[in-house]
C-alpha positions in Angstrom: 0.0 0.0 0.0 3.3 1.8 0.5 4.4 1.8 -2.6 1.3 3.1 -4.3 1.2 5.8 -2.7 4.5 7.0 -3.5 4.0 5.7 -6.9 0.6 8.3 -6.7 2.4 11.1 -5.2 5.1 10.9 -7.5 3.1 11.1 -10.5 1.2 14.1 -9.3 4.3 16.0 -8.7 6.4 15.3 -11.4 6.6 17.4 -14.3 7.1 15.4 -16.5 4.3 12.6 -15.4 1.6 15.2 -15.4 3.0 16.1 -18.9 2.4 12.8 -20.2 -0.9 12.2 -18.2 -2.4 15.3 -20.0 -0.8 13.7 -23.8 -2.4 10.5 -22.7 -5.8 12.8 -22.3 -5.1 14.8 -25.6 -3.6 12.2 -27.6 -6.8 10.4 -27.2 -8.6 13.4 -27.8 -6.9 14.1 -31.0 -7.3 10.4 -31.8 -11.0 10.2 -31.4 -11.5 13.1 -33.4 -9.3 12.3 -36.2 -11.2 9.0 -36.2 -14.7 10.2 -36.7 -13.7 13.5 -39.0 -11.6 10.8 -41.4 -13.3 7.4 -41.4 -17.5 8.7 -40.1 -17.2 11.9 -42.3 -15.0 10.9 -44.7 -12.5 13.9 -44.4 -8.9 13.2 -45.7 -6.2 12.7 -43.8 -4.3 15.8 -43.9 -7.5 18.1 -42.9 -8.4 15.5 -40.6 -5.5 15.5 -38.6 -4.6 19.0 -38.7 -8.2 20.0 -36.8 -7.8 16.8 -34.7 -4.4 17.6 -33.4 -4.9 21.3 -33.6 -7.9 20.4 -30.8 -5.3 18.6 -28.6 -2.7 21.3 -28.8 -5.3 24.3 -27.9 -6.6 21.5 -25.1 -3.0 20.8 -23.9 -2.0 24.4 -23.8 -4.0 25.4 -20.9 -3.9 21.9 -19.4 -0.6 22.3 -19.0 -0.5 25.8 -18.3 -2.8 25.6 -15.6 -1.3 21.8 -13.7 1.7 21.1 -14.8 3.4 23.9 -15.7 1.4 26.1 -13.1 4.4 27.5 -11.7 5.6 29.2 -14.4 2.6 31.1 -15.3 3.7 34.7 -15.8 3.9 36.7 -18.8 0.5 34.4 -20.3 0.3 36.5 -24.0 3.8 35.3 -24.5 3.8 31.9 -23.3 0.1 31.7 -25.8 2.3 32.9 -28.5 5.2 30.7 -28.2 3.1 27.4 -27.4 1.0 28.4 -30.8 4.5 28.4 -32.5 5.6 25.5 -31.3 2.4 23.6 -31.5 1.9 24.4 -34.8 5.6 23.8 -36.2 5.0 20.0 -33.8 1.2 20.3 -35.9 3.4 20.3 -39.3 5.7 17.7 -38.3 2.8 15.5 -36.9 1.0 16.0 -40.1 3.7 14.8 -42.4 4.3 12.1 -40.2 1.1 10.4 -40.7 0.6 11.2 -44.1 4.0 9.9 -45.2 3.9 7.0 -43.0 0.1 6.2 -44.1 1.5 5.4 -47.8 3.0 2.5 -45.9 1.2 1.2 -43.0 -2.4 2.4 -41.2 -3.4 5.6 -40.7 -3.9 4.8 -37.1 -0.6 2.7 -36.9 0.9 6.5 -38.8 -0.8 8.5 -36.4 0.7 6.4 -33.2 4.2 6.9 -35.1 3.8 10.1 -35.2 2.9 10.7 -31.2 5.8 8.4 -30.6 8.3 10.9 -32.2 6.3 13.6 -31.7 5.9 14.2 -27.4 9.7 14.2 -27.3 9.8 17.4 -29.3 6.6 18.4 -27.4 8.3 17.8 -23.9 11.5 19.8 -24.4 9.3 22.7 -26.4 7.3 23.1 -23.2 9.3 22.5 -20.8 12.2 24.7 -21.8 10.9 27.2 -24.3 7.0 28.0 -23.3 7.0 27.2 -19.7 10.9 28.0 -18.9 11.0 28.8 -15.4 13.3 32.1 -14.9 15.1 32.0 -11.6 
């Protein structure tokens, strides 16, 4: 009983496992959304996945801004700008990703790919370019 809860304190207050716990949540968002807009409305892939992941960035933003990045909060107008920047450039790479990869294999086996590579790039974006911490 120990053990879990260290294991459940530890994930609340580490960055990074709060970072990851709010991709899981927009990474599924994107997912579902991509899912209905290409395969229930018949949307192709590239519009499909740029409003899908475009949702999970806007929803991750102020996830993150507001738990796990809370304590670097000042200066909000920038931090907006630089995450849409970011997200967007991440958006581009995501994009290409899964529409190269999709010549190849599933689009859902491309999109997965893609997250794979892309919350690396997301992490280190955040973490030391949006939500840098000045001390």
């Amino acid at each position: 009983m120990a053990g879990l809860q260290r294991l459940h304190t530890y994930l609340l207050k580490s960055r990074f496992a709060r970072f990851l716990m709010v991709g899981v949540f927009t990474t599924s968002l994107d997912f579902a959304i991509f899912y209905l807009l290409h395969f229930s409305a018949g949307l192709g892939i590239i519009p499909a996945n740029i409003i899908s992941y475009g949702t999970g960035i806007t929803a991750g933003f102020f996830i993150n801004r507001a738990w796990t990045f809370h304590d670097a909060m000042h200066r909000s107008h920038k931090r907006i700008l630089l995450s849409l920047i970011y997200g967007y450039l991440g958006l581009a790479l995501n994009t290409a990703i899964v529409w190269y990869a999709s010549r190849f294999i599933n689009v859902m086996l491309a999109k997965t790919a893609a997250v794979l590579i892309i919350v690396i790039y997301n992490y280190l974006t955040n973490k030391y370019l949006v939500f840098r911490v000045h001390k």
